[in-house]
C-alpha positions in Angstrom: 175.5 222.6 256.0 178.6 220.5 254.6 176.3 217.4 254.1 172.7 218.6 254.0 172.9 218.7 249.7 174.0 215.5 249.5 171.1 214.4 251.8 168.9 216.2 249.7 170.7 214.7 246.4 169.8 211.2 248.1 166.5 211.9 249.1 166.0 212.8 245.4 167.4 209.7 244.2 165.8 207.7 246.4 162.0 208.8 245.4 162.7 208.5 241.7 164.0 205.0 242.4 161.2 204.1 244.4 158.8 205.4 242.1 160.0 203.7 239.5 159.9 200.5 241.3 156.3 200.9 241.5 155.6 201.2 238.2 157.7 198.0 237.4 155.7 196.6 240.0 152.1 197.8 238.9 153.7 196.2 235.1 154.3 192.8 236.8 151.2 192.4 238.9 148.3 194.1 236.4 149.5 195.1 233.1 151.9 192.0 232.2 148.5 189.5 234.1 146.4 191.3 231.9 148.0 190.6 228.5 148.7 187.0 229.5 145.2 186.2 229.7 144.8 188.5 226.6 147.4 186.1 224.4 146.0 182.8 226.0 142.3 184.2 224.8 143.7 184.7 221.1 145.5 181.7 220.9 142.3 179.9 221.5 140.7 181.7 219.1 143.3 180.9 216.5 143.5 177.0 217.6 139.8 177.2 216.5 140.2 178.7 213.4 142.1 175.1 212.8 139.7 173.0 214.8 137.6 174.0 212.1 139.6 172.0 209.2 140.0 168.8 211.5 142.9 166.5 210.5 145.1 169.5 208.6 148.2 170.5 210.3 147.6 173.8 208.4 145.0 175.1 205.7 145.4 177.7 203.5 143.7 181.1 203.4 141.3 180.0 200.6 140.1 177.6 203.3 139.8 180.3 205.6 137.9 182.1 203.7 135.1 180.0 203.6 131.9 180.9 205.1 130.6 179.6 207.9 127.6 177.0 206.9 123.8 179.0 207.5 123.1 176.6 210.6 125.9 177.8 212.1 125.2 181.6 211.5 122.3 181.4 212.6 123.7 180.4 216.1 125.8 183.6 216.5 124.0 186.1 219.0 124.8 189.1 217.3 122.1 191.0 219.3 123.9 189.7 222.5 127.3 190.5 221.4 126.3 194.0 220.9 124.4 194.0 224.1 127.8 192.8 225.5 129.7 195.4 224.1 127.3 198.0 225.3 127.5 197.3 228.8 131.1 197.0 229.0 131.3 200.5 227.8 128.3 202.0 230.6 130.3 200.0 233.3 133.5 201.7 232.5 131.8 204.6 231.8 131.0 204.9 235.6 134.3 203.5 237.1 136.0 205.4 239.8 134.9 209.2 237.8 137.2 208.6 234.3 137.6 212.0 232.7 135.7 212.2 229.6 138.3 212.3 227.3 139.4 208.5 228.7 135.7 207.8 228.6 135.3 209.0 225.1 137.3 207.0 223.8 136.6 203.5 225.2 133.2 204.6 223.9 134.8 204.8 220.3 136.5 201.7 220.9 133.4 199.9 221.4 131.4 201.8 218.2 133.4 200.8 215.9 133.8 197.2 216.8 129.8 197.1 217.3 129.6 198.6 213.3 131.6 195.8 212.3 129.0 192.9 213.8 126.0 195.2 212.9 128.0 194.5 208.8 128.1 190.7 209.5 124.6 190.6 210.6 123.2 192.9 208.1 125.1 190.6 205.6 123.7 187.0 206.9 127.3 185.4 206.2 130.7 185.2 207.9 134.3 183.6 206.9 135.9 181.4 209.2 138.6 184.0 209.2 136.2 186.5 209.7 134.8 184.8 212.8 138.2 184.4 214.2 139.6 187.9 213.4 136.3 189.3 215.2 136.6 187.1 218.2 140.4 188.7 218.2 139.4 191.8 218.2 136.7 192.1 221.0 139.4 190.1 223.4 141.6 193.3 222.4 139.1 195.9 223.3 138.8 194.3 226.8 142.1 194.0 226.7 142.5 198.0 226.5 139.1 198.9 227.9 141.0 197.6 231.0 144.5 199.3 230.5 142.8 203.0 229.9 141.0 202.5 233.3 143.9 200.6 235.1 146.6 202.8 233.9 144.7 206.3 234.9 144.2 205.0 238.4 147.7 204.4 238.8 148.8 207.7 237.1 146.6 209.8 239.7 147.7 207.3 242.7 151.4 208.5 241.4 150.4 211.8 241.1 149.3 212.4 244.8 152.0 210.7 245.6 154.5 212.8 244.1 152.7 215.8 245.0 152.9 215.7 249.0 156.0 214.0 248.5 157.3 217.1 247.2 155.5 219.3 249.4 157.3 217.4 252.2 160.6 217.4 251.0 160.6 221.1 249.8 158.7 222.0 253.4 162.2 220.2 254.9 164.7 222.3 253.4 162.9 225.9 253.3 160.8 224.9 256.8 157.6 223.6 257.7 154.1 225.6 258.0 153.6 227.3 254.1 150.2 226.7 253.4 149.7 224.6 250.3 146.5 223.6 248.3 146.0 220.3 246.8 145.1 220.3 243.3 141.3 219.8 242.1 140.3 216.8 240.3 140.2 218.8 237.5 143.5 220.0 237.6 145.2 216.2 238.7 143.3 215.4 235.1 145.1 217.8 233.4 148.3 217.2 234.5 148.1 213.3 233.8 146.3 213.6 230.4 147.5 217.5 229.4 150.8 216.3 228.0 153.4 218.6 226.5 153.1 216.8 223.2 149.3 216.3 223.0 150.0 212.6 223.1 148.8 211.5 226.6 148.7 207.7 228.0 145.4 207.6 226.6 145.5 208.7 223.1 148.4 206.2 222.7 146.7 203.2 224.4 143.4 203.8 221.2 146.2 204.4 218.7 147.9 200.9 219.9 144.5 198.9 220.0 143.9 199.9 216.3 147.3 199.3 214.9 147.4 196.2 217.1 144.1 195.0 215.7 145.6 195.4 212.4 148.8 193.8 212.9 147.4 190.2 214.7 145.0 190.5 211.3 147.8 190.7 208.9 150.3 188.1 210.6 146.8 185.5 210.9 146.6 186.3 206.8 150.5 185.9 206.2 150.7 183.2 208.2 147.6 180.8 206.1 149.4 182.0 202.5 152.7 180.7 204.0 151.0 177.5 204.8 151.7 177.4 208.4 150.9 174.9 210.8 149.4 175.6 214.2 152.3 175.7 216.1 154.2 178.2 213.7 151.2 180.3 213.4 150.7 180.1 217.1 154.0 181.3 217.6 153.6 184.2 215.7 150.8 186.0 217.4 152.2 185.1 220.6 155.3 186.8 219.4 153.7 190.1 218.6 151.1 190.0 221.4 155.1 190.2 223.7 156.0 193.0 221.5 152.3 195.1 222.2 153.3 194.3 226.0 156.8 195.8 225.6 155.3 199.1 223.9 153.1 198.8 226.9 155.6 198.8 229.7 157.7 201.9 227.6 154.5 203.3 227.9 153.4 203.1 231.4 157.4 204.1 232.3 157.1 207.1 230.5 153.4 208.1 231.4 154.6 207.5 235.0 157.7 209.6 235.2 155.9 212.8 233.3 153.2 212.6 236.2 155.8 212.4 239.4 157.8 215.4 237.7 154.4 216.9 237.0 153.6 216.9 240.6 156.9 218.0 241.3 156.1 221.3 239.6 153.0 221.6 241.0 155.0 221.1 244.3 157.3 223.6 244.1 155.0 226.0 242.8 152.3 225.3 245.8 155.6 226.0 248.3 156.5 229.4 246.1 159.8 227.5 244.8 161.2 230.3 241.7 164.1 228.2 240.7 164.9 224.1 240.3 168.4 222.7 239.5 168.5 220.0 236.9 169.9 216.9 238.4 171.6 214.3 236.4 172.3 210.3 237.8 176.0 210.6 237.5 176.9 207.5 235.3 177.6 206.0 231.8 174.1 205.3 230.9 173.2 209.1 231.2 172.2 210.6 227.5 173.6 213.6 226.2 170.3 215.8 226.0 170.7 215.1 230.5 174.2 215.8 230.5 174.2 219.3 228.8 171.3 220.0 231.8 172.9 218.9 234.5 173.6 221.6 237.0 172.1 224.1 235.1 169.3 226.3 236.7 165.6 227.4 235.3 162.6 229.0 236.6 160.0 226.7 237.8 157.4 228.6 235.4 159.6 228.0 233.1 159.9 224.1 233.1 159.3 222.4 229.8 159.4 218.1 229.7 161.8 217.2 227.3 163.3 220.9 227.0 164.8 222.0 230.2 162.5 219.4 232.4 162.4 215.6 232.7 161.7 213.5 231.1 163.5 214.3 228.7 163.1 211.2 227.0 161.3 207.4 227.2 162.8 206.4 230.6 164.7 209.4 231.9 165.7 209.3 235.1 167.2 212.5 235.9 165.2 214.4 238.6 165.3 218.5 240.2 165.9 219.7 243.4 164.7 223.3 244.5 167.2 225.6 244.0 168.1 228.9 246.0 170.5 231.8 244.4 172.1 232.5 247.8 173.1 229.1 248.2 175.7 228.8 245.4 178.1 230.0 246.9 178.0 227.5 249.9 177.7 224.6 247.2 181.4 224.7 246.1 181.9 223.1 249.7 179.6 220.7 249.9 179.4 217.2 248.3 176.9 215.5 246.5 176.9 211.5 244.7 178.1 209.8 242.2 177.6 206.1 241.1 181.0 204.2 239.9 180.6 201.4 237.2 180.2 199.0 239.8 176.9 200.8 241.4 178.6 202.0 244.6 178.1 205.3 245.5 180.8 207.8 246.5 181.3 211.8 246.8 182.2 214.6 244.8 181.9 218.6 244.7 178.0 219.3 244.5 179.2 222.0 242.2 180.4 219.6 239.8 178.9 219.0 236.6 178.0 216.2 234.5 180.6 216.7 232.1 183.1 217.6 234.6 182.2 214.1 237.1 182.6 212.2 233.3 185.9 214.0 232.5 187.5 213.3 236.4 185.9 209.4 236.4 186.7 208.5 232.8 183.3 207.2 231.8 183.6 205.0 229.0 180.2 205.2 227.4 178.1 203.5 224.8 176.6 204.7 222.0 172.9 203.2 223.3 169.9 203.6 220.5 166.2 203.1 220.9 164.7 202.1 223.8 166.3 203.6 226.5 165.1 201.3 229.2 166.7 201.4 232.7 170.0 199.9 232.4 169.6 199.7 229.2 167.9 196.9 229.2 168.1 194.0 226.9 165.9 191.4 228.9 164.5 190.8 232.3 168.0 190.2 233.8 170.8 190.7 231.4 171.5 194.3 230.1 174.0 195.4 227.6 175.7 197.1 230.0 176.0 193.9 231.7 177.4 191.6 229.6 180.3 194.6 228.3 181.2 195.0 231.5 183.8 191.8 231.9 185.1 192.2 228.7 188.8 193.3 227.6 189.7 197.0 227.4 190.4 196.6 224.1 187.0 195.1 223.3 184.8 197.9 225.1 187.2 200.5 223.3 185.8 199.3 219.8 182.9 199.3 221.1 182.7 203.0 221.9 182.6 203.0 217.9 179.5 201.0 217.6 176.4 202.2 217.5 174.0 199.4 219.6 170.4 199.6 219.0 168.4 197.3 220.7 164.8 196.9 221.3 164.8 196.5 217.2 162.5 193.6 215.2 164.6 193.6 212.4 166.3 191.2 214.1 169.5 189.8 216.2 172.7 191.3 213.8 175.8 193.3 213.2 175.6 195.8 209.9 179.4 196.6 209.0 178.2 199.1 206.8 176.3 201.0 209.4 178.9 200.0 212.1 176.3 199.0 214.2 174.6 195.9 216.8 170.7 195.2 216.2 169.5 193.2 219.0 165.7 191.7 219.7 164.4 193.1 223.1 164.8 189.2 224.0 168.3 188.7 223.3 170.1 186.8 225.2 173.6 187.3 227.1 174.9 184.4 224.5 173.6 186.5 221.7 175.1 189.8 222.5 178.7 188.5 223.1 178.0 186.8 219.0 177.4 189.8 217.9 179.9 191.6 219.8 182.0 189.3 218.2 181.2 190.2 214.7 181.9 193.8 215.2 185.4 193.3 216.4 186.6 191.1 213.9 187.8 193.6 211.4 188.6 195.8 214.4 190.9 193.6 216.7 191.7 190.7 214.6 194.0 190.2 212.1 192.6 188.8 208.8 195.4 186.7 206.8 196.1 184.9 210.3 192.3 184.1 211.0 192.2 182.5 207.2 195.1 180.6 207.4 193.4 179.0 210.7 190.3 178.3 208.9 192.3 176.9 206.3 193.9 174.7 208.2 190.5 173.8 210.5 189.0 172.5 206.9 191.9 171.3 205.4 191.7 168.4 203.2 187.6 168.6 203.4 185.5 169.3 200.0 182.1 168.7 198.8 181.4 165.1 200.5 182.1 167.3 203.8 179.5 169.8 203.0 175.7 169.0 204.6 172.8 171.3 203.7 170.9 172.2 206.4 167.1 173.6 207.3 167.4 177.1 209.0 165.2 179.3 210.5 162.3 180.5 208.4 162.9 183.6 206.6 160.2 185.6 204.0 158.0 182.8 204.8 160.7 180.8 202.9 162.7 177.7 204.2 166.0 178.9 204.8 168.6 176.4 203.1 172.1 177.0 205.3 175.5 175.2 204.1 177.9 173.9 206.6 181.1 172.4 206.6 181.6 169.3 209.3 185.0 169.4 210.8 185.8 167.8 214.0 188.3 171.1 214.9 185.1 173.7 214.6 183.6 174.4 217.9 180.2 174.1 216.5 177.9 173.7 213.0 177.3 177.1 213.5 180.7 178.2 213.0 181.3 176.0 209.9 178.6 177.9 208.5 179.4 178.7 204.5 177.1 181.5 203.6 176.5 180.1 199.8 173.3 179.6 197.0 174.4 175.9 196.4 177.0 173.2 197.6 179.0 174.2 194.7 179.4 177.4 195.6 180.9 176.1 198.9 184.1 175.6 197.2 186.8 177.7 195.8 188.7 177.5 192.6 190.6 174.3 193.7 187.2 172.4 195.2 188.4 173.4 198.8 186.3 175.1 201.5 186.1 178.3 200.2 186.5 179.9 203.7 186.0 183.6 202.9 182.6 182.6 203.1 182.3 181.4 206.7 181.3 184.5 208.6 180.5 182.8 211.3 183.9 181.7 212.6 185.3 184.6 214.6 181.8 185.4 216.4 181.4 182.1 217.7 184.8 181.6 218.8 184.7 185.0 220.5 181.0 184.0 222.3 182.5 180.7 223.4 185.9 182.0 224.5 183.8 184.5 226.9 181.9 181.6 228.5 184.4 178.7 228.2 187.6 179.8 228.0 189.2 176.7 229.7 187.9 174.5 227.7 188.8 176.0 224.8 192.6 176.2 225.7 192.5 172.7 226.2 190.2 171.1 222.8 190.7 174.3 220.8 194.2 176.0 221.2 194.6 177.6 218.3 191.7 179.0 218.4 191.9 180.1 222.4 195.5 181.5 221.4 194.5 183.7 217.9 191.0 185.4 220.3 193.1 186.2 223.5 196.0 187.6 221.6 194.0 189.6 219.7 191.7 191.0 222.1 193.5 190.8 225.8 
């Protein structure tokens, strides 16, 4: 018995990590195909709306506006375009038994974009913008006509999957030959669209068309009364049509790991399982609401997702095993696993706690907000966790302070006043050690000794040594930045003055008023994480005042 929990532990861990595998999978191979040919279909419809004003590199929304000469109208098969949209519907309508709910609303999906060319026809006229926005839009329905259909074959694939997985492993442990039922269509329905919080996979997916619709409509409006050219505007929609496949994946994650615990249930409940034991993945990325459950004990009638049940949240991956009263006592003796910050696994007391494993291993954790993705996950391959891990113990200590949100679209930043790190669900490994960098420099650095080597970085420079610089749009405005060119700054970037004119780069005296580069520490820090060699030898003072103060 000394090692059967911990099998059972494993065999746990194992089928949550291989289930979530295949929903990362089913994202890679359907869900992120589907909305690549969605944003190369929108992006032709926008290059059109541009075709339409020849030789302009960008027209304004007045010239949008226009309508489309009568010849032309005439041309649009409005009739057809319905007809289109009709059949779509009936043909999904049909495919592989959708419940009615699912069905239901794909029908919606299509009335209400059939109403909107019924209007145009009724009216005899279209705006160029018009045209384009409506093109948009029925490239979005197909877009979701296929993700309500796609998605619920996979959630019922997982289902039965987890089901008879669970059947089997329970059947292990208590013995093979119970008699067990599998669940009706009826009642496989349920479980995948019958979600604790009324907000199924499928409700979500209509509520995202819309308020995507919505969004591509206002960014293809903001973008002709900023004046922007192709490219720009281009870039926008492709920019939000990744953010719609991000809320996607959280989705799909989510949907996925409510079904496999579902079945669970239904599992444990077809093999006359009273109690389950909560089970926690025994590491630093582990949230509080699974820590305070780990260990703990319910009754399987009793299990609530996101109470006393996972998930407990958007990407959970704690798990139950079946539980047996008469067993305690024989836990104390046995061992279950634990994951070290490296990812190798080793052995404690099965009877230990999360708390307890955290207290013993001295986790050092992170105060991770948003979007809890696995590994907290900042981008395909680089995760926060990731890039922390190498640095200093003094670094990760002030960290511990910070709150790091990520996922945001406010953009890439540190707050001082909140004490916290924004980062895109892009950014970069580069980008996190910048901002990194900003939220230690009050914390680890001294200040009088990092301005006396800015002064003495910029000494002797003034105005003559100030260049003005376009930045990154911002408001729809040209962003005018300030820099200071000095051949001992690493970079522009860090001889950034933030300043209204090149006037107010300068102090009293008409030096470099240096209070005003915010940029110094950050990039120093960044580069002396990536390059520290050659920054001892072509920045010394620099490489001496960042190790000092955070080694």
């Amino acid at each position: 018995m000394a090692g059967k929990l911990s099998y059972w532990e494993r065999r746990q861990l194992k089928d949550k990590a291989e289930a979530v595998n295949r929903s990362e999978k089913f994202l890679l191979k359907e869900e992120r195909k589907a909305y690549l040919e969605a944003k190369e279909e929108i992006g032709k419809e926008v290059e059109k709306l541009y075709q339409n004003f020849a030789d302009k590199n960008h027209i304004t929304l007045a010239e949008a506006k226009k309508q489309v000469r009568e010849a032309d109208f005439k041309k649009i098969d409005w009739q057809g375009m319905i007809r289109e949209s009709r059949e779509c519907a009936a043909k999904l309508k049909g495919k592989d038994k959708l419940p009615g709910d699912v069905v239901a609303r794909l029908e919606k999906q299509h009335q209400e974009l059939e109403k909107k060319m019924e209007l145009y026809a009724r009216r005899g006229k279209i705006s160029y913008l018009e045209l384009r926005q409506l093109e948009i839009d029925r490239k979005l329905v197909t877009l979701y006509d296929g993700q309500q259909a796609s998605i619920y074959d996979f959630l019922k694939s997982e289902f039965d999957d987890g089901y008879y997985r669970g059947i089997f492993r329970t059947q292990q442990r208590i013995g093979f030959g119970k008699d067990f039922v599998r669940p009706n269509e009826r009642a496989v329905e349920k479980a995948i669209l019958g979600r604790f919080d009324k907000r199924n996979y499928s409700k979500s997916l209509y509520a995202h068309c819309r308020n995507f619709s919505d969004d591509l409509r206002h960014n293809l409006a903001v973008g002709l009364i900023r004046g922007e050219n192709l490219e720009k505007m281009a870039h926008r929609i492709h920019k939000r049509m990744d953010v719609a496949y991000s809320a996607a994946k959280r989705l799909v994650r989510t949907e996925a790991a409510y079904v496999i615990e579902k079945a669970a249930v239904e599992a444990y409940e077809a093999c006359g399982i009273e109690w389950y034991e909560y089970l926690a993945t025994l590491d630093g990325r582990t949230t509080p609401e699974c820590q305070a459950l780990d260990g703990k004990h319910f009754r399987v009638k009793d299990a609530m997702p996101g109470k006393n049940y996972p998930p407990m949240h958007p990407n959970c991956r704690s798990t139950t095993v079946s539980w047996f009263p008469d067993e305690e006592e024989k836990k104390a003796k046995t061992k279950r696993l634990a994951k070290n910050a490296s990812g190798k696994y080793y052995e404690v007391p099965a009877d230990m706690t999360y708390k307890e494993w955290k207290e013993r291993a001295g986790v050092k954790e992170y105060r991770f907000i948003g979007n809890r993705d696995i590994a907290a996950s900042v981008s395909k391959a680089v995760t926060v966790a990731k890039v922390i891990r190498p640095m200093s113990g003094k670094v990760k200590d002030a960290l511990k302070k910070v709150e790091i949100k990520y996922g945001t679209l406010r953009g890439n930043g540190y707050d001082p006043e909140e004490d916290a790190i924004y980062l895109e669900s892009d950014a970069s490994k580069k980008i996190i050690e910048h901002e990194v960098g900003h939220a230690i420099e009050d914390k680890l650095f001294d200040a009088e000794r990092v301005r006396k080597l800015k002064k003495q970085l910029t000494a002797g420079l003034g105005a003559a040594d100030i260049r003005q610089m376009t930045g990154e749009p911002t408001d729809g405005k040209k962003q005018i930045v300030y820099v200071v060119d000095s051949p001992g700054l690493i970079d522009y970037y860090q001889g950034r003055i933030y300043a209204d004119s090149r006037e107010d780069c300068l102090d009293a005296e008409g030096n470099i008023d240096v209070d005003k580069m915010k940029e110094f520490i950050s990039v120093a820090y960044q580069y002396y994480m990536n390059h520290a060699r050659t920054m001892k030898k072509w920045f010394p003072e620099m490489y001496e005042l960042v190790k000092e103060s955070i080694e």
